[in-house]
Every structure is written in structure tokens, then in C-alpha cells.
C-alpha positions, 0 to 999 in steps of 0.5 A: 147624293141618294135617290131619296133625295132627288125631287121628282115623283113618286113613280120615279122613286118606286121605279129607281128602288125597284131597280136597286139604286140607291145613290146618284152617280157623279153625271146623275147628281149633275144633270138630273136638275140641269135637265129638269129645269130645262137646260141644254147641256153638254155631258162628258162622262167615261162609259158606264157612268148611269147616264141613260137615267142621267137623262132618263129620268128627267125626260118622263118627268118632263113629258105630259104622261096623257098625250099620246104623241112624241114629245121626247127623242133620244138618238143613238149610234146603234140598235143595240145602245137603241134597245138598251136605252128603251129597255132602261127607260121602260123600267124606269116607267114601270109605276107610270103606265101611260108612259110608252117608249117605241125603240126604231132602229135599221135592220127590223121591219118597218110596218112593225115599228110603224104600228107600234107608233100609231098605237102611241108613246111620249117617247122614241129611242131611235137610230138617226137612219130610221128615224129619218126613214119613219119621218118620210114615210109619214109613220111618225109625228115629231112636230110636239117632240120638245125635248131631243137627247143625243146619246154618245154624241161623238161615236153617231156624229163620226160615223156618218150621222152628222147631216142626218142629225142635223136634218132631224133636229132643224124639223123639230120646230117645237124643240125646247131643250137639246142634251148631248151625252158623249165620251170625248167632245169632238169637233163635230159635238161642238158644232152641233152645240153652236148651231142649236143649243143656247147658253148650254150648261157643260158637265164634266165627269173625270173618271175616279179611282173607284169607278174605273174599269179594273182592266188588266191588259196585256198584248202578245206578239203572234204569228198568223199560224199561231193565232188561232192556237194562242187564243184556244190557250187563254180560254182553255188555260185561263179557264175563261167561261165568256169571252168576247173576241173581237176581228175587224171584218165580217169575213174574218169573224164568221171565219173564226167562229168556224175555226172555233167550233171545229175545236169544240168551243161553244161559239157564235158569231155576230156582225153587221150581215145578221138580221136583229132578231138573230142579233137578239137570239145570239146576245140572249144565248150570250148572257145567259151562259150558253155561247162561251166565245162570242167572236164579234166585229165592232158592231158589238162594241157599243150598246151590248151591256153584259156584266160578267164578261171574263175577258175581251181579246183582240184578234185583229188590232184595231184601225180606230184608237176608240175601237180599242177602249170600247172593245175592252170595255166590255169587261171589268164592268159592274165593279168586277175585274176584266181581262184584255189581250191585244194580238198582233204580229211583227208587222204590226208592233208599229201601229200596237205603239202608236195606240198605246201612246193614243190611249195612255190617258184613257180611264184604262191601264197601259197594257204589259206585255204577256209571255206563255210560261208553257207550250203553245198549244198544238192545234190538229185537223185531219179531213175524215170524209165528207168534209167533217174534221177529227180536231184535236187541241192539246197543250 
């Protein structure tokens, strides 16, 4: 089904064509009316199925454009997701400009957030945490907030948001539609769907062929002394231009970067320590080409939308099977083919065959294994004074 084809406004129309879409996803075809027509719906769709304008859509078309207060919520697991939604649905309101949309999310500053609220907006993106923070202090008005959109549902509520969630939604009392868009159907999905949505319309997208992340994956049985030479020899060796590397503690990722740097990589580092702004700053310098390694902790898992990321590497096995597929699916998106490695020792070849039988049935291909067909590389440091290293990598 096309865009030209869907009833809604002219705005909406002008807003998609500028945006460069032209024809309805499977998830878009299917809960666009649902939700324009005021249903509670329960959406499973694979990641990267278009379902910010899923939902999107529906929600400016649903809003009263002239009132200045919160009429629509959309919740989501991480600031990062929380801007990308807001900054979706600001394009697709480009040709409405009444139409405000205020992102609120932890980790930036209250008094600026609250101001931008007081100014008004029909819409809020917003993290459950600070969203609830906003609501105590009294800076935010949610008592007209008719609809209330709940985005990868399963990733927030098992993260420790499913009190909070359900606190904000019981004092939404003029509440009139509850949609949830998730990858997997937990039970905590499911509870949230028995105490507050009525007669819910469920949606069901199987990944196709055509969609799917064109992923090859391998994984690699390492050593601690030769970790660090073997992910130098896939970037250097497979002349990959960004990289996202992924560890699974602060400690262990700034350590990186720092290894990183040392051999004359264009590395940053991001985690849950950093301020936004210096999130934004890192993720702005990433899209743009000028870090090639972006050594992250599952922080960046969710949310971070880059389209050209050559290849995904796993420093640390993952702990949470979820982890893994989000982790990779950081590449192989926008119809491109993507790249992935699974590091891991002796130790750990156990739990690697535990995740891989955990996540056979993803929309994701089983993993094979990768051999060098050259030298590991040789990785030398040498102290020269005042704590400055002479490094020299070398195949």
C-alpha cells in the first residue's frame, strides 16, 4: 500500500513525500487505521519495521493541533530511542506548526526540559524515569494526555520501569487509547495489556526475506593477550571505516578506547557515565565519519540509528541473549549488508552455544565460525617517558 493511498491529511502527506516515503511497511499498513480509529493495540514487529511513523502518524492525526497541552505520550526505554522518536515525529510535522513535540529524558537538565514544557506542545517522547520526575515537580500536565503509546514495550518494562509505567498510566485519567510496540511479547507486555487495554487489536509482523538484516555473523575463539591484536586485525584487514565494538562494563569500554587510541585508531567511547551532551557530541562525530570505532556498552544498543555501520564486534559476550541481536543489529541496516564477530575464550565457548541456540530462530543468521588465513597481528608498546607510548601494529 502507498502513502498516497492512506487517509489522513494533507500535512501528513507533504511530511511523508519530503521524508522519502512512498510505500506503507507491513506494521504501517496495519496500525495506522487501527490506531486512527482509536483502538488499543498490541504490536510485535522485528526492529526496524518504520514503527515510529506506525504510530506516529496516527498520534498528530489524533491530537487537537490549537491546544497547547499534552494530549499524546510516547514512553521509551532510553534517551537515545527518546530522541530519535521526537526527532521523527518533528519531521513528520514539519507542514503542522502548531504541532510541538518536547523530548524529556534522565541525564539532562530539568529547568531546561521544564521550560520547553511550559512554552507548550500536544506531544511528549519521554523516558518513564523523568517523565515521573517532571510530574512530581509539578512541570508537566498530563491530565488531557488521551493517547499514551508505550514503544519496545518489552526492553523498558524488563529493565525496571514496569512500577513506573504503570504508575503513569493509572494517573492519566482521560486516557482513551494504550498502544504497545515491542519485539517479543513478555509477560510483563502481557500484564500491562490485562489491567489497562480493552478488546486490544494485536498485530503480528514475521520478519521477510526481503527485510531482513543481511547480517553475516562470525565468532572467533580468542585469548585475553590476543584480543586486542585481533579486533586491530579485522578493522585494519577488513578495511572497515565504522565500527561499532561492543564490552559489557564502563571500565572495560573506556579501557578499550584507550588501548584504541594508543594504536592510532580514531576511537571514542560511549556509556552510561557520560553527560547527553557529550553522548549527542560522540554520536554526531560518529555519523559523520570522523570517529571510526565507537567502543560502547549496551547503552548504545537500542535507539542509536546509523545506517552505514560496516561491522558490529563483540568484545565481551553478552550476559543477556537480547543484548546479542540488538548489539548486531546495529548493522546491515537501510537494505545494506552488515558484518558481526563474537569474541570469546575457552572459557566461554559454553555459554557462546547457549546463545546461539537461544537465538537461532531470530531474524538473524546462525553465526559460523571465522578463521585468520594470516599472522595475528603483533601489537608492541614501548614507554618512551613521561608516560607516552611509541606503538606500533603490524601484520
Amino acid at each position: 500500500m502507498l502513502y498516497s493511498e492512506l487517509n489522513c491529511s494533507p500535512a501528513i502527506h507533504k511530511a511523508v513525500e519530503r521524508m522519502g516515503f512512498t510505500e506503507m511497511t507491513e506494521i504501517q499498513q496495519k496500525a495506522i487505521p487501527l490506531m486512527m480509529a482509536g483502538h488499543d493495540m498490541i504490536a510485535k514487529a522485528p526492529t526496524g519495521t518504520g514503527k515510529t511513523c506506525a504510530f506516529g502518524i496516527p498520534l498528530l492525526e489524533l491530537i487537537d493541533q490549537s491546544k497547547k497541552y499534552p494530549q499524546a505520550v510516547v514512553m521509551a526505554p532510553t534517551r537515545e530511542l527518546a530522541q530519535q522518536i521526537a526527532d521523527d515525529l518533528t519531521e513528520l510535522a514539519h507542514f503542522m506548526p502548531e504541532v510541538k513535540v518536547v523530548c524529556v529524558y534522565g541525564g539532562a537538565n530539568m529547568e531546561k526540559q521544564a521550560a520547553r514544557l511550559r512554552e507548550g506542545c500536544q506531544i511528549v517522547v519521554a523516558t518513564p524515569g523523568r517523565l515521573m520526575d517532571h510530574y512530581k515537580r509539578r512541570s508537566i500536565d498530563i491530565s488531557h494526555v488521551t493517547h499514551i503509546v508505550l514503544d519496545e514495550a518489552d526492553e523498558m518494562l524488563n529493565m525496571g520501569f514496569y512500577k513506573d509505567v504503570r504508575h503513569i498510566i493509572d494517573l492519566m485519567k482521560a486516557r482513551k487509547s494504550l498502544s504497545m510496540f515491542s519485539a517479543t511479547i513478555s509477560r510483563e507486555v502481557m500484564d500491562i495489556g490485562w489491567l489497562y487495554q480493552k478488546n486490544a487489536e494485536e498485530i503480528n509482523v514475521q520478519p521477510k526475506e526481503e527485510s531482513q538484516p543481511k547480517i553475516t555473523q562470525y565468532m572467533l575463539e580468542t585469548t585475553g593477550r590476543n584480543k586486542l591484536a585481533d579486533l586491530a586485525q579485522i578493522i585494519v584487514g577488513e578495511g572497515y571505516k565504522r565500527v561499532m565494538v561492543f564490552c559489557d562494563t564502563k571500565f572495560g569500554t573506556a579501557t578499550l578506547a584507550n588501548q584504541l587510541a594508543r594504536l592510532n585508531f580514531s576511537v571514542d567511547c560511549l556509556h552510561g557515565d557520560l553527560s547527553q551532551k557529550e553522548r549527542n557530541q560522540i554520536m554526531t562525530r560518529f555519523r559523520e565519519g570522523k570517529i571510526a570505532v565507537l567502543v560502547a556498552t549496551d547503552v548504545a544498543a537500542r535507539g542509536i540509528d546509523v545506517d552505514d555501520v560496516d561491522a558490529v564486534i563483540n568484545y565481551d559476550v553478552p550476559g543477556d541473549n537480547e543484548h546479542y541481536t540488538h548489539r548486531i543489529g546495529r548493522t546491515g541496516r537501510a537494505k545494506r549488508e552488515g558484518v558481526s564477530y563474537l569474541f570469546y575464550t575457552r572459557e566461554e565457548k559454553k555459554r557462546v552455544d547457549e546463545l546461539l541456540r537461544l537465538t537461532r530462530n531470530t531474524d538473524l543468521c546462525t553465526p559460523v565460525h571465522f578463521d585468520f588465513n594470516h599472522e595475528r597481528i603483533v601489537v608492541e608498546e614501548k614507554k618512551t617517558g613521561e608516560d607516552k607510548f611509541q606503538v606500533k601494529c603490524y601484520f
